[in-house]
MIROSE-237071 format. One record per residue: x, y, z of N, C-alpha, C in turn; residue in three letters. Coordinates in steps of 0.001 Angstrom, whole numbers, plus 500000, padded with zeros to 6 digits. Example, Ala and Ser with C-alpha at 12.3 -4.5 7.8 and 13.67 -1.06 7.14 Angstrom:
BEGIN
513190494310507800512300495500507800513200496700507800Ala/512850497750507080513670498940507140512900500030507870Ser/
// end
This chain:
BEGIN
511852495269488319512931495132489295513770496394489334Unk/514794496556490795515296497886490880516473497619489755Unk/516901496859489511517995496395488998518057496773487232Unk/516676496905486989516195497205485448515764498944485310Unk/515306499425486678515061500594486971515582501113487822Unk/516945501201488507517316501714489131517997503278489076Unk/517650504173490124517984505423489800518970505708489540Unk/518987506685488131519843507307486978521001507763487730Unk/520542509121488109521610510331488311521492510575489990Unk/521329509217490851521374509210492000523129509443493015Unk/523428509917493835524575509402494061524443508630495537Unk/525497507708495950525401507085497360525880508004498250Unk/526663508952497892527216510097498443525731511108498913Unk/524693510910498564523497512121498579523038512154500328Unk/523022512668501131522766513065502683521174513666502825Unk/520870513792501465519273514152501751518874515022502542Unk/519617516006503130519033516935504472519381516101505661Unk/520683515091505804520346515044507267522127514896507227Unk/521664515764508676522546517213509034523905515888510424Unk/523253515094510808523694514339512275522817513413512781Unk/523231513422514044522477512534515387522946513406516243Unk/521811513830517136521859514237518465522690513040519788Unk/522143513430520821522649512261522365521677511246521896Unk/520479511601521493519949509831521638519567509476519844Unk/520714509673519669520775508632518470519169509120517239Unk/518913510186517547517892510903516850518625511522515455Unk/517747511667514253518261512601512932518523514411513370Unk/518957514980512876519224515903512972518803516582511295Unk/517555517043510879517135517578509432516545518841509653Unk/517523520274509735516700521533510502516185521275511572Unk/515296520225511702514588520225513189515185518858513140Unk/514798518084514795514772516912515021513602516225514378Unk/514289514917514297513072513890514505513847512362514438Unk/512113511736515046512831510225515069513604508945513863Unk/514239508566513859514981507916512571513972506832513063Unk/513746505755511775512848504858512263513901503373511478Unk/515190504016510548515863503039510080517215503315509702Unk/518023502988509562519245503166509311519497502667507405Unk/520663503145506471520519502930505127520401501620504968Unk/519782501275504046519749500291503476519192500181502166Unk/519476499112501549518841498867500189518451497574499409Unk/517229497486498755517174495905498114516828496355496477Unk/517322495305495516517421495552494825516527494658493887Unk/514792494661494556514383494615493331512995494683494208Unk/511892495304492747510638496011493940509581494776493438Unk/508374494726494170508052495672495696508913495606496821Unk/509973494783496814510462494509498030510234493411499155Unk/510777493094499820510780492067500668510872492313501839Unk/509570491946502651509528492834504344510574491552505339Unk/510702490674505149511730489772505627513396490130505757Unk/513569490921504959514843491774504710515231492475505437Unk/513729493112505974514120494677506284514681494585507774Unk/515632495967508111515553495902509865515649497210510142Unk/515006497634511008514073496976512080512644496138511150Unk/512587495428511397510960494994510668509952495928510893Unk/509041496106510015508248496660510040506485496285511106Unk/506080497155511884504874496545513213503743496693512292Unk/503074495695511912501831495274510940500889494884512267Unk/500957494658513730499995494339514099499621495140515646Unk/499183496134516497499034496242517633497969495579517870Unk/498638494513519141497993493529519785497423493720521024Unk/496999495220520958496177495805522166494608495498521038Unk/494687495873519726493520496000518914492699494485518971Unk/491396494478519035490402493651519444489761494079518631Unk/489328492694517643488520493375517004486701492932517059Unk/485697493096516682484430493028517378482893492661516313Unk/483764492181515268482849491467514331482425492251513537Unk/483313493562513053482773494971512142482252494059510439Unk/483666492632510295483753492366509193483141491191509295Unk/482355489970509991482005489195509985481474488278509226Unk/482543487225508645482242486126507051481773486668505753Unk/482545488647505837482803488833504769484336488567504166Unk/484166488309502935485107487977501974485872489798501075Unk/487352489575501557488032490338501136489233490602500532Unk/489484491012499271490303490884498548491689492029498909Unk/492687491104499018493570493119499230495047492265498075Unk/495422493232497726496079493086496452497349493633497659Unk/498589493407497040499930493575497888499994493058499645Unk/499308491669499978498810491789500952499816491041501528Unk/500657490778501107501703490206501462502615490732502857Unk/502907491607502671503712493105503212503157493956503620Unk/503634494933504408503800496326504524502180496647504796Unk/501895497496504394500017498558504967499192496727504626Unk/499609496483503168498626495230502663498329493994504146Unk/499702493787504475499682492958505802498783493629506927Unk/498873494750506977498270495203508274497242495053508373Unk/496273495562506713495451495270506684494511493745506493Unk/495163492988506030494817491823505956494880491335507824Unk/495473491571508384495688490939509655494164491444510369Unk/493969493291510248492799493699511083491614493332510360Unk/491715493041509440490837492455508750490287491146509222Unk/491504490495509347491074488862509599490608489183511550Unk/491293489992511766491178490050513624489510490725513466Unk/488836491630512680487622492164512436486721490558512156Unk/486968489323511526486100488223511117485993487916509688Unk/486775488444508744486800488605507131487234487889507207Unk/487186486813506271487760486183505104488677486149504085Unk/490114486154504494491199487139503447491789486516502104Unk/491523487336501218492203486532499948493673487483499457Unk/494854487188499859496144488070499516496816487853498066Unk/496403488446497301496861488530496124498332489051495982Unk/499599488496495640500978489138495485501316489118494342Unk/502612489730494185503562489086492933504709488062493086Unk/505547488167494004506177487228493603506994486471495368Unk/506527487413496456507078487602497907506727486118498517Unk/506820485132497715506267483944498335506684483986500280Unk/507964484410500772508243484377502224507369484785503174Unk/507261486278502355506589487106503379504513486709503253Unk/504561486365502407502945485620502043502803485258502912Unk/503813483887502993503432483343503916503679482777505395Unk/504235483551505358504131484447507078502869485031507306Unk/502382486230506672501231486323506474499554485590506650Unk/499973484835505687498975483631506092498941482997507385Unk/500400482723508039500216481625508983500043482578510409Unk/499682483911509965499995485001510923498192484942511190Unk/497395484950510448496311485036510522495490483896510448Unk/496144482865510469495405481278510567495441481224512818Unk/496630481562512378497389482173514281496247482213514782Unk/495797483068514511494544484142514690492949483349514749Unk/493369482787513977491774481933513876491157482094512845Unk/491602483390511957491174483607510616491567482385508993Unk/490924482920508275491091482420507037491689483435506063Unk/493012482957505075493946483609504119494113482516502815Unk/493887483018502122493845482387500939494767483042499998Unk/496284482499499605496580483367499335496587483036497279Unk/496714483827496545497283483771495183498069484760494600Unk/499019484068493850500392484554493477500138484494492078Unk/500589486286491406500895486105489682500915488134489104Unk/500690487828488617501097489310487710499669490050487916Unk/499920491206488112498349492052488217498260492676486873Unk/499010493009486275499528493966485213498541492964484422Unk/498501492036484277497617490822483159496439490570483351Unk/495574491485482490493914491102482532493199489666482932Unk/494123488836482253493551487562482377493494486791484020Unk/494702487270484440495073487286485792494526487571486850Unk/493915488734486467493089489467487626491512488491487346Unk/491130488000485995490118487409486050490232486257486618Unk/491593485428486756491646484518487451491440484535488842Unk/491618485625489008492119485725491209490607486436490941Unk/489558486479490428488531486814490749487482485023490817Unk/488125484193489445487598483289488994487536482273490778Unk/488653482188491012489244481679491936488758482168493386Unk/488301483055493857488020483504495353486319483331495060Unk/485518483595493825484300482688493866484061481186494021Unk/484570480554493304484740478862493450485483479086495100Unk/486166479283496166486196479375496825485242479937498151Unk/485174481017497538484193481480499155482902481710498670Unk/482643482041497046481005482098496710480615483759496902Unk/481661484671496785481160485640497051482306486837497457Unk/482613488507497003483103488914497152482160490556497941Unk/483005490633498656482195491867499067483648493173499620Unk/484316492818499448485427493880499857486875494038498430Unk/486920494662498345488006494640497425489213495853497917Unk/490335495827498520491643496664498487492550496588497579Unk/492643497703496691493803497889495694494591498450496223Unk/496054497708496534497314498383497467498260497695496582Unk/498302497198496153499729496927495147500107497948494531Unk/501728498018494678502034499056493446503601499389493844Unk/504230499705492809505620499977492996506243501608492893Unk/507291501902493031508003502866492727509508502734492680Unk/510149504161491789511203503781491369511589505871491204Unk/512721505693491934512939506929492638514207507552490982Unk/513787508344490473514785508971489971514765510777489726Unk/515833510930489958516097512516490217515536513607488865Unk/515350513270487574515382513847486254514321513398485681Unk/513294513725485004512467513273484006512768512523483179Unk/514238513386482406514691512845481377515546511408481847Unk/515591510756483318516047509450483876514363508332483659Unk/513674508802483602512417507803483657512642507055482208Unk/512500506048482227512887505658480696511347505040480096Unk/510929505164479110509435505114478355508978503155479067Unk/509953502434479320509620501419479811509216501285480910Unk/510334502169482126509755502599483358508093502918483728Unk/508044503944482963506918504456482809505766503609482106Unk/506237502855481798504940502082481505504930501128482078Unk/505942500903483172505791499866483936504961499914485280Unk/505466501064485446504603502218487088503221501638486460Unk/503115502762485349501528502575484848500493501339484710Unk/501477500477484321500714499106484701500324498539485892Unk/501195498713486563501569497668487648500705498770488724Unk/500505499851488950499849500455489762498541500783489201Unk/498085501722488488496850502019487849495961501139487173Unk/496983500258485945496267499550484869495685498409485846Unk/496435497585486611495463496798487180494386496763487939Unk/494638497669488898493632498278489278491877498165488685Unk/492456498544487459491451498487486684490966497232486277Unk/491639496271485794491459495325485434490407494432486409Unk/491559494735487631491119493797488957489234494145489217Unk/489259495626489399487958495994489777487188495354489119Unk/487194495918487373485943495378486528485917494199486652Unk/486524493122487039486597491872487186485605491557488228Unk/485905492063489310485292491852490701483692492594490440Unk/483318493547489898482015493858489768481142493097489058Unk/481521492145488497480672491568487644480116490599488518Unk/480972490464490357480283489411491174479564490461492554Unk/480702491198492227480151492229494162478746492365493712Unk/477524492563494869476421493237494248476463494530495379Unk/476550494500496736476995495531497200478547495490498227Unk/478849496114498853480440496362499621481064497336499114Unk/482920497239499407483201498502499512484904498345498889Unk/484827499078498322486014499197497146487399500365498234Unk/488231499716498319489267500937498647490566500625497869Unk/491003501851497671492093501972496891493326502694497715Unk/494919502305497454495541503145497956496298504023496899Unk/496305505493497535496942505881496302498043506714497498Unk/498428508020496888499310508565498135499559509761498357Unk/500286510159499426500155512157499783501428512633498991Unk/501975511820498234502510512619497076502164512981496043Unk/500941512157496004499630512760494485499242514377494649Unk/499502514602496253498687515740497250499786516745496871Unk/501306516852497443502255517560497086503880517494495829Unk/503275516330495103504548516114494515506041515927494252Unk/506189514987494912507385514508494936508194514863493954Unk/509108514893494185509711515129492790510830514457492116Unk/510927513263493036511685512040492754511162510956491986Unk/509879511158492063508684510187492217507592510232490814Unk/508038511314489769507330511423489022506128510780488544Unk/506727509303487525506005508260487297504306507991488570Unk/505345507749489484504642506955490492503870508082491197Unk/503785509180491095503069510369491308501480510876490292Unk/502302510106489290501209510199488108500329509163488302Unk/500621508158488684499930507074488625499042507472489768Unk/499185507183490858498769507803492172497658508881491993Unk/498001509622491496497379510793491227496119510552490083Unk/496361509506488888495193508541488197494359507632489047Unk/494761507191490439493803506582491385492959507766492256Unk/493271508661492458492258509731492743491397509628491971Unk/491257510689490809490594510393489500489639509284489389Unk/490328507788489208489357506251489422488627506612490312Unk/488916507097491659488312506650493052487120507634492755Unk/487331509021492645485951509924492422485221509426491676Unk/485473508805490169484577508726489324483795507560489855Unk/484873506814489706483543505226489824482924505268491341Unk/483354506160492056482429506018493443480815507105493080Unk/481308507700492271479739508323491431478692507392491021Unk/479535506888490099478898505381489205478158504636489507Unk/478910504147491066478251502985491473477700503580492933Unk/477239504596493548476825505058494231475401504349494628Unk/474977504600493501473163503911493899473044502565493815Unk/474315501843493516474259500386493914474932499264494636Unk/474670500210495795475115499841497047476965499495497042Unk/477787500205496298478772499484496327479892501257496184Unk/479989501495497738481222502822497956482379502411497621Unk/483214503280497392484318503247496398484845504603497315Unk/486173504458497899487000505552498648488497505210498769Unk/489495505984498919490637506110498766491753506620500077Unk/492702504995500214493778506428501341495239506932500702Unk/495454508073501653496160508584500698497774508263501787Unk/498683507096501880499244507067503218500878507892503278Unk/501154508674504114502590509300504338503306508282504033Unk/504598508671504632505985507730504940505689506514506045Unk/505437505534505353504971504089506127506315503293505844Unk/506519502899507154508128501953506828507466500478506459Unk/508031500145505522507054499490504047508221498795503260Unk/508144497693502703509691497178501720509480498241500605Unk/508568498597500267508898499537498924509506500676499543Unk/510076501179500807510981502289500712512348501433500502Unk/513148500940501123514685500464500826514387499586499769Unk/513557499495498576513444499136497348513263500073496400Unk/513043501359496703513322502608496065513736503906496171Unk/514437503760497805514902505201497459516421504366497995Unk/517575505434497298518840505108497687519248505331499299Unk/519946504277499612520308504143501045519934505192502146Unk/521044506395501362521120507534502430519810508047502926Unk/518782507728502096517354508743502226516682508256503221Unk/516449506830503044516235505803504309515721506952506009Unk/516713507300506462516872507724507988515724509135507644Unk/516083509684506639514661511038506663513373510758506119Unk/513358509428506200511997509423505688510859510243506832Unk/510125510552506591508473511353507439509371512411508353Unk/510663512820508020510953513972508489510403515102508850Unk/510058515529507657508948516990507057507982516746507566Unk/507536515551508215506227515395508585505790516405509959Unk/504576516535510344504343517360512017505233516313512930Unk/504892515008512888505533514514514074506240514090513515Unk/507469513928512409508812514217512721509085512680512540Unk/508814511695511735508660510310511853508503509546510979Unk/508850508364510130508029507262509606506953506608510499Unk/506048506112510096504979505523510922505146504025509910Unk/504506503192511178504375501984510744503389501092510452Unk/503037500301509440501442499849508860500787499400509817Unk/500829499242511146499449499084511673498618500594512225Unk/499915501454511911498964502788512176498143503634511660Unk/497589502288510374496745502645509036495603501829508626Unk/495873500559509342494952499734509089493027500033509687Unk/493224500721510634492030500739511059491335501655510424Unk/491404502268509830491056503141508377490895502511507481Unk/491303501111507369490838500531505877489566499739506467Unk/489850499279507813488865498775508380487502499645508520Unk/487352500916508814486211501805508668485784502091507216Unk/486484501858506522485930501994505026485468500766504267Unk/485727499625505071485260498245504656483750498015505371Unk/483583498782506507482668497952507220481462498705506956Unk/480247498467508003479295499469507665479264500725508503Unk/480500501101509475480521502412509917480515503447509070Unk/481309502821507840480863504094506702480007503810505565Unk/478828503737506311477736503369505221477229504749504339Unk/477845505654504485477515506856503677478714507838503232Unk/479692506739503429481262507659502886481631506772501758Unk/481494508063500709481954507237499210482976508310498586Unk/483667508202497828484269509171496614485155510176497899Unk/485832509919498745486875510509499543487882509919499738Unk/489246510740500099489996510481500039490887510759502022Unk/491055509802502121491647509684503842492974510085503998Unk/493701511251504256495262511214504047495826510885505732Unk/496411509925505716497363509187506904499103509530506760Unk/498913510665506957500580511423506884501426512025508023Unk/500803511457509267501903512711510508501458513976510382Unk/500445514776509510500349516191509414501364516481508267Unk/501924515450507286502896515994506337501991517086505131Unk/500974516286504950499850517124503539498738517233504933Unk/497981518559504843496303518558505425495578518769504343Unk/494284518047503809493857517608503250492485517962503105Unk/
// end
């Protein structure tokens, strides 16, 4: 929670680079660009997309989708919220089978769920700790006795916790990032291989692994250990039928931003970016969707960066 990790040597006073508002209510950071939120803050992570305002757009309902995923079964971890929702939605709009693994967002779940039942799809959701080996064997135990079969797996859970100093990360912090983002990960996968025989593994990690944040340490490291996972085991399991690839996503207006960075920062988020912007999780999903299906039947061990032009890659 932010409340156990909340940033050290932050102040509410901090302006982050932004300079004004122009006539139409635009940021003013050296250059223009679009604000996509005004400050805000919640105080405990991953966050809660029910909270947020403006809400975050998890679905363009121009997208049709055309049977890429059809009565496959897919796992997405943080699927509650934010990119996880988006993807679970194009997923279910593709013909998958969704199983949303959370921690604790019971609201936004299930919204979620009833967002994609809407739909005509199937969401299954389960709630509990990823960080716990046993756990992840359960939400594996559990989507077999259910659907009989796994063929997609998304690792998108994961937190952050914004502090200015190294010496602010506290040895608990840090082993909390590490769990809760990397360690399960791990857990979850080896769990799930012992049923996948072929499909397609994606992981999210992020374009601050790419340039380094420097707020972000912890959660930079971790990030930067899902690269690493994603190359190796997409080697591994190469010749048995089962790709393994990674995205890497910009400034996505997401509950884990006003769950970790202090208020003021809020309005510059994807500033620095080319277009000058936060973007919002459905402008990512169809990328998880090409790495699930068989359009990329020969893309393994890469990494996709979805940033505005912030990192080129």
């Amino acid at each position: 929670m932010n409340e156990k990790f909340g940033c050290k040597s932050c102040e509410i006073g901090d302006n982050y680079g932004l300079l004004g508002f122009n006539e139409e209510n635009d940021g003013i950071l050296g250059k223009e660009y679009k604000i996509k939120a005004y400050p805000q803050y919640q105080t405990v992570q991953p966050g809660m997309e029910y909270l947020m305002e403006p809400k975050p757009i998890f679905d363009n309902y121009n997208y049709k989708g055309s049977g890429k995923l059809k009565d496959k079964v897919a796992i997405i971890t943080g699927g509650d919220s934010g990119i996880g929702r988006a993807v679970a939605v194009y997923f279910a709009k593709e013909g998958a089978k969704v199983v949303v693994v959370y921690y604790n967002e019971h609201e936004d779940a299930e919204y979620t769920k009833k967002y994609i039942e809407n739909l005509g799809g199937c969401c299954l959701l389960i709630s509990g700790d990823l960080k716990s080996p046993e756990f992840c064997k359960l939400v594996v135990e559990k989507v077999m006795n259910y659907f009989g079969t796994i063929d997609i797996l998304v690792n998108n859970a994961g937190v952050q916790f914004q502090q200015k100093k190294l010496d602010d990360i506290s040895n608990e912090q840090f082993d909390y990032t590490m769990k809760t983002n990397i360690y399960s990960m791990f857990y979850l996968t080896k769990a799930v291989l012992k049923y996948m025989k072929r499909g397609s593994i994606i992981n999210t990690t992020s374009v601050t692994t790419f340039y380094g944040e420097p707020e972000l340490i912890d959660y930079v490291t971790s990030k930067g250990a899902i690269v690493g996972f994603t190359r190796s085991l997409a080697t591994n399991l190469a010749t048995k039928g089962i790709r393994v690839n990674a995205v890497a996503p910009g400034y996505f207006w997401t509950a884990l931003q006003p769950s970790c960075w202090m208020p003021n920062k809020i309005p510059t988020l994807g500033a620095d970016s080319d277009m000058r912007r936060c973007a919002d999780p459905y402008e990512i999903a169809t990328i998880y969707v090409y790495l699930a299906s068989d359009d990329a039947s020969y893309t393994t061990g890469q990494v996709f960066h979805i940033n505005g032009g912030q990192y080129k890659g």
